[in-house]
N, C-alpha and C positions, 0 to 999 in steps of 0.2 A: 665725678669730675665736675666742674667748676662751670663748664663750656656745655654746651647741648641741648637742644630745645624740642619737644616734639613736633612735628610738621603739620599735626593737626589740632594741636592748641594754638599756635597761633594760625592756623588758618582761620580759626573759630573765631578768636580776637580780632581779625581784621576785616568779617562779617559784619559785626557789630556798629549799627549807627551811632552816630555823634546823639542821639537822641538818647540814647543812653544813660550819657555824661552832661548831658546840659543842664541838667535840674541843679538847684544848691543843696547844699546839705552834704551830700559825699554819710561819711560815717562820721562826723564831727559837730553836728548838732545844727540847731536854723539858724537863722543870719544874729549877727551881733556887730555892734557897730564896733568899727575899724579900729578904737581908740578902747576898745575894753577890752576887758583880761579873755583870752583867747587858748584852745587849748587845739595842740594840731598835734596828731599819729602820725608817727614818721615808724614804716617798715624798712629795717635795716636787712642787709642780707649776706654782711660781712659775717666773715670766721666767728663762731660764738667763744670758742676759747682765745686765739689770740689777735682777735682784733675787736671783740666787740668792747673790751675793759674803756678803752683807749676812747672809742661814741659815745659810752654812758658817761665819763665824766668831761667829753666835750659839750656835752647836753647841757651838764650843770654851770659851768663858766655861760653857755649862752643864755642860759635863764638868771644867769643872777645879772648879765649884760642886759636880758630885757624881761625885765618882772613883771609883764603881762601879759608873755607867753609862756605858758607851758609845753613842755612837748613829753608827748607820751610814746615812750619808746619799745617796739617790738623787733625781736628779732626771729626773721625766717628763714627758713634752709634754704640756701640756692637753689637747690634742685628742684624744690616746691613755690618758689616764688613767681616765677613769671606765670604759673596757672593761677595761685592764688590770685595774686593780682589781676589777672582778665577776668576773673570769676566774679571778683568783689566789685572791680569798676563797670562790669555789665550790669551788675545789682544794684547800682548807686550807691556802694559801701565801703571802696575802697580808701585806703590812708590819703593822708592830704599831701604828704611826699613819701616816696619811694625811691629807693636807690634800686635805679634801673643798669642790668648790661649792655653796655652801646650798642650792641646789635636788635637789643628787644625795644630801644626808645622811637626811632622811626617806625617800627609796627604800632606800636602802643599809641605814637600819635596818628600815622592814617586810620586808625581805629577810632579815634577822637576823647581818648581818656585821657590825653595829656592839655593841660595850659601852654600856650606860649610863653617865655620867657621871655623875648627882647623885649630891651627897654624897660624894665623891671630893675629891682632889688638884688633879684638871683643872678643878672650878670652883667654885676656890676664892673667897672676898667677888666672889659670884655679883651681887651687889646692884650690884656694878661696870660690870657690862653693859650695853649697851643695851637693854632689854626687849623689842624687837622683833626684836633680832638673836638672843637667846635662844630665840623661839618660832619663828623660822625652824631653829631647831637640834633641835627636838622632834618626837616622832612618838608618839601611843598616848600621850600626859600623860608620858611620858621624857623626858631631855636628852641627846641622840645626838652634841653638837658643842661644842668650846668654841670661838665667835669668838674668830677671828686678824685677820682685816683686814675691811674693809667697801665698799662702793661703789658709786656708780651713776653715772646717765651726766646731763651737763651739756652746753650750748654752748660749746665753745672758740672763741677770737675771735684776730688778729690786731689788737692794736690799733692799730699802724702805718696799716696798711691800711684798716681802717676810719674811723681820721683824716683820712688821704689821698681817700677818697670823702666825705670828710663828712659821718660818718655820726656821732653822738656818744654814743650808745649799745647796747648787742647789743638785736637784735631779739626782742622780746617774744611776738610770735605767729610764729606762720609764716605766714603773710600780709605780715607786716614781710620776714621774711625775705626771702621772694621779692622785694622790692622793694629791700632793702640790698641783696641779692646782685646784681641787673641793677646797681646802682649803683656796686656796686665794680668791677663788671668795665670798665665803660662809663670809668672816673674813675681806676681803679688799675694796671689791665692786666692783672689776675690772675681768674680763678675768687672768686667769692666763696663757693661752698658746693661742699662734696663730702657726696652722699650714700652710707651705709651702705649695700647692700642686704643685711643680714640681719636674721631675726626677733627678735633680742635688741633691736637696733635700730629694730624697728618698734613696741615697745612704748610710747615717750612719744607715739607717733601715735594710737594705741588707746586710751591713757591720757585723751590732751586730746580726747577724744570721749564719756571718760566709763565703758568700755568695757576688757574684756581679753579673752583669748582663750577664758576659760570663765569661770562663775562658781560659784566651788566650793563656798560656803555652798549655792546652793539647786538645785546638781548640775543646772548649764546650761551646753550648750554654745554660744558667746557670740560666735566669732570670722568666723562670719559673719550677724551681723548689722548693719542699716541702720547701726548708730552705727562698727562695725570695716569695713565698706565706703567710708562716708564716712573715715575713717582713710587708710585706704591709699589711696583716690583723692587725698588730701591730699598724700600720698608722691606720688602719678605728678605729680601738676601740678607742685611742687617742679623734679621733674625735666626737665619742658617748658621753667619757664622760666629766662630770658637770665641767662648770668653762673652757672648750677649746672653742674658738671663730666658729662662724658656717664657714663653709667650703666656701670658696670666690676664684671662680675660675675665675674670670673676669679679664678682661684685665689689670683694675686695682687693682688688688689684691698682690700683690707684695707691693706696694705704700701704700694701707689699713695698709698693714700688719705693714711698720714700721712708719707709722702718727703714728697705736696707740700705737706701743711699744715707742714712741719718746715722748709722751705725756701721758706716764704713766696708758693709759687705758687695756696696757697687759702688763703681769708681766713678760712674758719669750717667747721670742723665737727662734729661729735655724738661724745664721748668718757668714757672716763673716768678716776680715777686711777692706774690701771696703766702707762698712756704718758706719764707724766710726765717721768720723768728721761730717757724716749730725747725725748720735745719739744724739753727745754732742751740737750741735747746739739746738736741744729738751728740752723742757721747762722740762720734770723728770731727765734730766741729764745737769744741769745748774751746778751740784756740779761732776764732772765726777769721783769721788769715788764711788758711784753711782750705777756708771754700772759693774755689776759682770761678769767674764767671765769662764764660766767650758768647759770642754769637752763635747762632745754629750754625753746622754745616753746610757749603754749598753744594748744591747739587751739579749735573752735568754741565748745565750754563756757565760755571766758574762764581754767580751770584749768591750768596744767603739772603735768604728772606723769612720774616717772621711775622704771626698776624697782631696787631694793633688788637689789645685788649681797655676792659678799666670798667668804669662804672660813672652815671650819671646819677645826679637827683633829679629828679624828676616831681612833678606836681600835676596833682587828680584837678581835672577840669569840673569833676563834680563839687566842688570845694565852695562853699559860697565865699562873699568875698574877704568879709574879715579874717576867716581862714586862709584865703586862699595869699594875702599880704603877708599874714604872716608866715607863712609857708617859704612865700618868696622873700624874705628878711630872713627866714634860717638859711634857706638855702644859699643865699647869699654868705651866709657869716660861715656857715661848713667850710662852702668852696674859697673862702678866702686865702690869699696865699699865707697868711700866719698861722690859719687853721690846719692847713693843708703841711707844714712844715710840719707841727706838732704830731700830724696825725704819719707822716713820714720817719719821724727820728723813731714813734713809738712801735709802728708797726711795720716797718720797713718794704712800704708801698710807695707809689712814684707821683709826686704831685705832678699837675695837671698845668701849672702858672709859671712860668721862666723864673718869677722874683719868688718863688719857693724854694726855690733849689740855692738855699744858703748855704754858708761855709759846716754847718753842723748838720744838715738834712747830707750834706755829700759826704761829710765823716761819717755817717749811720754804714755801718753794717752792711752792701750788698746793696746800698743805695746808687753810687756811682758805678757799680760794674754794671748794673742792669739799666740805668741812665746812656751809660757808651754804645749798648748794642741797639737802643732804639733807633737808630741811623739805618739799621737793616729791617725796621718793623714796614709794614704795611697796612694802610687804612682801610678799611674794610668801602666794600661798594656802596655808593648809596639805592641801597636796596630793601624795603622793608622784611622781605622776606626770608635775606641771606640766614641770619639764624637758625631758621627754621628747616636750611636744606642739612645742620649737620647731624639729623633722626638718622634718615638715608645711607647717609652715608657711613655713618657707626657702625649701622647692623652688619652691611655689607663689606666694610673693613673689616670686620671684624671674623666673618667668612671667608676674605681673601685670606688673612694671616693665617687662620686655624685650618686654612686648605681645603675646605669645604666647597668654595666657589674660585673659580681662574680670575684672574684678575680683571681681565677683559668682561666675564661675564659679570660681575660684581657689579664692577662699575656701569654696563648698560642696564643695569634692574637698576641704579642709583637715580641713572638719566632719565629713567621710563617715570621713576617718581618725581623728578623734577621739572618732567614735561608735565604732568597733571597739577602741580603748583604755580608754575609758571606760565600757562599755555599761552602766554604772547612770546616766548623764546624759540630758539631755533635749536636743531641736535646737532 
């Protein structure tokens, strides 16, 4: 999965003195004055197959825009980036920007690896922004990130499938749910619902309870209580009933999950714009009208809720300065909203700037439906260490679904690790 951080790599990162990062050089060579040819690593950590095409030849348009930077481009596994990167920027050797996940940029900067951006190159007609996506990029009243892409997680539907059971709209609760999915399966022949089990994933369950994992304005720990018990018992019943896919917590279960939604043998399940372009690549969605997009289900509150995703650039404080300019001139030209159109029609991800969202970014493919449901997303807390609680809670979800551990106990071994991460919180 995409989402998930462990709870003691960045503890370990946010150890780590600004002395660290203060030196110049980073991995990019000693200082060069500002006005020479300049060559700056930029660590990408988007899709290798279908999104990294779309970066390498946004590279080239900005080096032929500015022929005295180079940028030398790597691409790292998500999964392995945010340790690479604390590892490199504690050694003085990490890239000169970094596409960071909003949730890893306020640790990375109390940690002191990141540069400031305001008032910079990188964010430039700042006013362009989402304003939510911007305080997700801040730590200490700083701007540690300029949004690149945005996103959260939605209902995917089969609409075939769902006409074929006759059903004529996606399910609104999860109570509907459970009742389309025995329907489809009973009427279609297929699965109607695959569930996620990760804690990225459990969060519109927590959400439609009212509820998140902690509550960081009044420094509470939240994730087990009555409202996130009733949440994930919500998950388990899901998965009891008729017509949901059996629970696939293996390594490859992620991958299961969207072969079958890609090939039509699940009718619905919880995603979001990142798997767009491998969907349509999928033999049930050769016709990309196809693919229906709703907001998550509400839970017993009557509200849906979804968490606020995306990625930031971000720029190594170790960077001396002529790097560290031109750093903040790419990251600037990335996140522009013409850049950001392009990189939305190609890869069918969510710009970040109002004046992006053109007439042919909102024709794209799965562009607009997942546009409409951000009205139900939610910003994540400003908390450096939010990230790092969803190790915890993976494991132990993961024990509540396969029945190994009650629900109730799950989630107090979660709180027990989130009072030794947290210990200024309360239980």
């Amino acid at each position: 999965m995409r989402r998930g951080i462990a709870a003691s790599a960045l503890v370990a990162a946010l150890a780590v003195s600004m002395a660290a990062c203060s030196s110049s050089g980073g991995g990019s060579g000693s200082d060069k004055a500002a006005s020479g040819p300049v060559t700056i690593t930029w660590w990408d950590t988007s899709n290798a197959t279908n999104e990294k095409p779309t970066y390498e030849a946004l590279i080239k348009e900005f080096e032929q825009a500015n022929p005295k930077i180079t940028v030398k481009y790597v691409n790292v596994p998500f999964d392995q980036a945010q340790n690479k990167f604390q590892t490199a920027a504690g050694s003085k050797g990490a890239p000169d920007v970094f596409r960071s996940e909003v949730g890893w940029t306020a640790a990375f900067a109390k940690a002191g690896f990141l540069a400031p951006l305001d008032d910079t190159a990188a964010l430039d007609n700042r006013a362009d922004f989402q304003p939510s996506l911007l305080e997700q990029a801040k730590f200490d009243g700083k701007t540690y990130g300029a949004p690149l892409v945005t996103d959260t997680l939605a209902l995917l539907y089969n609409k075939d499938l769902l006409k074929k059971a006759g059903i004529a709209k996606a399910p609104a609760t999860w109570d509907e749910l459970k009742t389309d999915a025995a329907q489809i399966k009973k009427k279609a022949g297929v699965d109607g619902f695959t569930l996620r089990a990760d804690a990225y994933y459990a969060l519109p369950f927590m959400y439609g309870e009212g509820t998140n994992m902690v509550d960081a304005a009044n420094k509470k720990i939240t994730v087990n209580s009555p409202q996130a018990v009733k949440a994930v018992d919500t998950a388990k019943s899901i998965l009891a009933t008729s017509g949901v896919t059996k629970l696939d917590i293996t390594a490859d279960g992620y991958a299961h999950m969207q072969d079958a939604f890609n090939s039509g043998k699940t009718a619905m399940i919880v995603q979001g714009p990142w798997e767009l372009t491998n969907i349509f690549k999928g033999s049930a969605f050769t016709n990309k009208d196809n693919l229906g997009i709703a907001p998550v289900p509400a839970g017993s509150t009557g509200k849906a809720g979804a968490p606020t995703g995306g990625h930031n650039l971000v720029a190594y404080a170790g960077s001396d300065k002529a790097h560290l300019e031109a750093s903040e001139k790419f990251i600037g030209w990335m996140t522009s909203a013409e850049t950001q159109a392009k990189i939305a029609v190609k890869n069918g991800t969510l710009p970040t700037r109002a004046s992006a969202y053109t007439a042919e970014v909102k024709a794209a493919p799965g562009v607009a439906g997942y546009q409409a449901v951000l009205s139900v997303a939610q910003p994540r807390p400003e908390l450096p260490e939010y990230s790092s609680l969803f190790a915890s809670l993976a494991t132990n979800y993961n024990k509540i679904l396969s029945g190994d551990e009650s629900t109730q106990a799950g989630l107090d071994a979660t709180a027990a690790d989130y009072q030794k991460l947290l210990p200024g919180f309360s239980k």
